[in-house]
N, C-alpha and C positions, 0 to 999 in steps of 0.2 A: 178555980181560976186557971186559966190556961197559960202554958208554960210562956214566959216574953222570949221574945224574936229580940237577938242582940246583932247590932250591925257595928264591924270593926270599920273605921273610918280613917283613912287615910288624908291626915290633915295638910301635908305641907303638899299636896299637889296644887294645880291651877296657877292662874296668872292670876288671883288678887289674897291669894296669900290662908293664913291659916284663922283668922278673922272672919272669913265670910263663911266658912266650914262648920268654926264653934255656932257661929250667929243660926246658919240654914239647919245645925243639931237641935240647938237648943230649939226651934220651931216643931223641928220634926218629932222629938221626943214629945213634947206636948199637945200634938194632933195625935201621935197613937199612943195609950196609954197603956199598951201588952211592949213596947218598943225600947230596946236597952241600948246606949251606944257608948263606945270606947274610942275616944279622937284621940287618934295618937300625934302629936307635933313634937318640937322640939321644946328641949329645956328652957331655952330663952322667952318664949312664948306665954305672955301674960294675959289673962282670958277680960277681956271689957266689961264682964258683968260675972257674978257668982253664977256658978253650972245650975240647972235646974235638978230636980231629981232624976235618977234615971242616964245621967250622962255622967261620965266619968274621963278625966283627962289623962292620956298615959303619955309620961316622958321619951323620947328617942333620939340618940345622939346624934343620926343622921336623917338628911332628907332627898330623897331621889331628884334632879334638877332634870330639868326641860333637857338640856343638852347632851346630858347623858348619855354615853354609848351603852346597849344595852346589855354587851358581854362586861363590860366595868359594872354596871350597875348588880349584875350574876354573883360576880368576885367576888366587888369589894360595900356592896351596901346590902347586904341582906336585914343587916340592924336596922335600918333604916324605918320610918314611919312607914311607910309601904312595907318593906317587908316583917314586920312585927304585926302588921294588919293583916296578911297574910297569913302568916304564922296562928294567929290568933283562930284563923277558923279551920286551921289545920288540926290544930290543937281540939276542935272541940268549944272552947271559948265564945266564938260568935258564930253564928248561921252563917253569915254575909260578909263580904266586903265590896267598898268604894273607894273611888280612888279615881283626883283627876289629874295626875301627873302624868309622868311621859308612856307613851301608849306600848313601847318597844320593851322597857324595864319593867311595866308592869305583866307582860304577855311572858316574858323570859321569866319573873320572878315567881309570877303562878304556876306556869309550868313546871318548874323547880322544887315550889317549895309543897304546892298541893299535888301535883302528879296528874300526867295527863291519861284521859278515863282510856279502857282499852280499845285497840281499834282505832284510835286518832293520834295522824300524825304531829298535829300544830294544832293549837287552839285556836279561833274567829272568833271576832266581835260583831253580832248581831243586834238589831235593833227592830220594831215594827213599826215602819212609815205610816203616815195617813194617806188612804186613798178613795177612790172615789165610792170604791165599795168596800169600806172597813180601813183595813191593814193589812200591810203585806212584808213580810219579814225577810229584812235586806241585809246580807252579809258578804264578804268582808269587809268591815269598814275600813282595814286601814290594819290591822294586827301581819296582814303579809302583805308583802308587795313580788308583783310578779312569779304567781304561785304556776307550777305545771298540771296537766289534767289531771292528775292524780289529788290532788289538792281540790281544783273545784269540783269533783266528784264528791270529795270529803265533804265540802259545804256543803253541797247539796243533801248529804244524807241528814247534817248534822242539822243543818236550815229545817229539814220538814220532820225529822222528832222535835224541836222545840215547836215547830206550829201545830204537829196533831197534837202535840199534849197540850196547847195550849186553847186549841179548835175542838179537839174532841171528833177529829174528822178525819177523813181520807185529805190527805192535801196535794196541790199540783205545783209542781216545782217548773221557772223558767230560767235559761240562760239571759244577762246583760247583754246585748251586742250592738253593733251599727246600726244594724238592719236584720229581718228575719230571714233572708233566706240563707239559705245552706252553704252558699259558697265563700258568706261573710264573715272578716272576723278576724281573728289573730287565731294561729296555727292549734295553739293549747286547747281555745275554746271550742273549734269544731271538732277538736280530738275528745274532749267532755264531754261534748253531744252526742257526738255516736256512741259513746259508751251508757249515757243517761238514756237513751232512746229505748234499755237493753230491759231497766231497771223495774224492779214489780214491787219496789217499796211504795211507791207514789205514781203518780199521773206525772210524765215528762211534758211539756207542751213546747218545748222547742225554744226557740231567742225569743227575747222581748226586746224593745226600744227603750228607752225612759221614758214616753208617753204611756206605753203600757204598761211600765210599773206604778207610774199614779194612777191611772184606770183600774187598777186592782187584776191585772190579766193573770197573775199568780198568787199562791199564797206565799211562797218561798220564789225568790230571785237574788242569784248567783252571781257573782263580779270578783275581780281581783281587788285588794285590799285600796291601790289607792282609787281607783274608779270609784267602788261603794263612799270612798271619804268624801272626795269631788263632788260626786250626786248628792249624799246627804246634805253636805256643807250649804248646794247650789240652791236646793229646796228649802234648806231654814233661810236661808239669805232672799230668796224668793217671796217666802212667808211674811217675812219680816215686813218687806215693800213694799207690798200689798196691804195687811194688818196696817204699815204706817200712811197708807194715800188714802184709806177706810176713812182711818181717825182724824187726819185734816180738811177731809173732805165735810167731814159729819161735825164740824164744830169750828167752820168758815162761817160760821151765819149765827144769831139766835134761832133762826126758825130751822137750819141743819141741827142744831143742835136739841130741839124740840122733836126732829123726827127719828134721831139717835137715841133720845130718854124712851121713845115710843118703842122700839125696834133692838131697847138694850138686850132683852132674853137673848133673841137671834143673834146679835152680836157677840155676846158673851158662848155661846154654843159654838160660834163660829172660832173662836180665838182661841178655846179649849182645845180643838181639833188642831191648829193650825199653827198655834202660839212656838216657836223652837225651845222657848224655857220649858214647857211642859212635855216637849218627848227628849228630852235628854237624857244621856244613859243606855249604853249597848251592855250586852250581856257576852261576856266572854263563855263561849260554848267548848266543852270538848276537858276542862278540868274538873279536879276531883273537889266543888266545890263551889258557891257561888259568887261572883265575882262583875262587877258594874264598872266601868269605864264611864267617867263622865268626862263632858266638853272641857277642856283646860280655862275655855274661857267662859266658864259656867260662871253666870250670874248666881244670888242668892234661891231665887225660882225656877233657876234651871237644879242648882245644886241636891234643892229637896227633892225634885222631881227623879232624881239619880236614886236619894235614900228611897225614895218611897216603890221605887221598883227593885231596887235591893230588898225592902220590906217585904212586896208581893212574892219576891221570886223564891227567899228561904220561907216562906208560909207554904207556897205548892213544893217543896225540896225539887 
């Protein structure tokens, strides 16, 4: 039998608390049955139902808050459930960690406590969009704000090792900007571009637009940290209103709803692709170890969908 994949869980993150955490484990552990997990919450935290097998609850005196500055959080929370989840895969203890608390304390506490890989200044929170041809892997979400060219050069190397390991391919990397041509853009980024233009790791192809990044015009596409949050945010929030004008349009009527029951496969393919609880979860790139950023305001189906690429990601190390 093959060795279980244990995912350290950071439970007091997110906006509905440490309850939707145990509830989205307890699912997740009994959809994989090689999957071990270790929710760490605090002592006060009383579980609604007995743990299933496989999931294990560990106490921590502290818990990292939303508003945390993220040099306090450095100091003075390293005990904390984030950083003992941390800890944990540092240790050896689990493959994986999640975690949907504050995005600053958790990017400072990984760097800290797992070590950033050589070669990299800052770690980036990466994710792969839906687009019109596949996916296209979009970084920084939101781990730096206002990074210099030296920085988005970083993401770009770091952007297209996770996508040929993930493609198995040559991949082509593009800059985020206004507009494609050359003379557009804020100062850093056309200072990135001429230096990406240089590069023989990958295929450079120049700016893209945000219509090019849903078109698929890259495999990798480059932005500073709050742009990628902005963009990603705009497109689940997009999804979403879409997915929700679908479903009242298609069950206004008995007979919309007769051509909905007909047309469900399609539907359900389409909301797989599109749904923002199902790509939840950026990948912090660049530390010694695996590490998943989920939405703070991860529903229960977004939160698995966190574990369950935390899953994928310690299976390919």
């Amino acid at each position: 039998m093959a060795a279980a994949v244990r995912i350290a869980v950071d439970g007091m993150g997110g906006d509905f608390g440490p309850r939707l955490a145990f509830e989205a484990c307890c699912i997740f552990v009994r959809c994989q049955p090689d999957a071990e997990v270790d929710l760490f919450v605090v002592e006060s935290f009383v579980a609604p139902t007995s743990c299933p097998e496989r999931l294990r609850l560990v106490a921590a005196p502290s818990a990292v808050l939303p508003g945390d500055n993220p040099a306090l959080v450095l100091r003075h929370k390293q005990a904390s459930s984030m950083g003992q989840a941390l800890a944990h895969v540092r240790s050896g203890a689990a493959h994986a960690c999640v975690s949907a608390g504050n995005t600053g304390g958790l990017v400072m506490l990984a760097a800290h406590l797992l070590g950033i890989c050589q070669g990299v200044t800052r770690p980036v929170l990466c994710t792969a969009v839906p687009t019109a041809t596949g996916a296209t892997w979009l970084l920084d979400l939101g781990g730096v704000l206002a990074p210099d060219a030296d920085r988005l050069v970083e993401y770009a190397h770091l952007g297209a090792q996770q996508a040929r390991r993930v493609l198995g391919r040559a991949v082509t990397v593009a800059l985020l900007n206004l507009g494609q041509e050359d003379e557009k853009g804020p100062p850093e980024v056309k200072a990135a571009a001429q230096r990406l233009k240089n590069c023989s790791e990958f295929q450079y192809l120049g700016f893209v637009e945000p219509a090019g990044l849903f078109a698929g015009a890259a495999d990798v596409v480059v932005c500073e940290g709050l742009i990628g949050n902005m963009v990603l945010k705009s497109a689940e929030a997009a999804a979403s209103t879409v997915l929700g004008a679908l479903r009242r349009e298609f069950t206004a009527s008995p007979w919309r709803r007769l051509l909905a029951w007909l047309c469900r496969g399609v539907f359900g393919r389409v909301r797989a692709q599109l749904h923002p609880a199902h790509l939840n979860g950026a990948l912090l790139l660049g530390v010694n170890g695996v590490v998943v950023k989920s939405h703070g305001g991860a529903d229960q189906e977004a939160f698995l969908a966190a574990l369950n690429l935390a899953y994928r990601a310690a299976g390919s190390n």
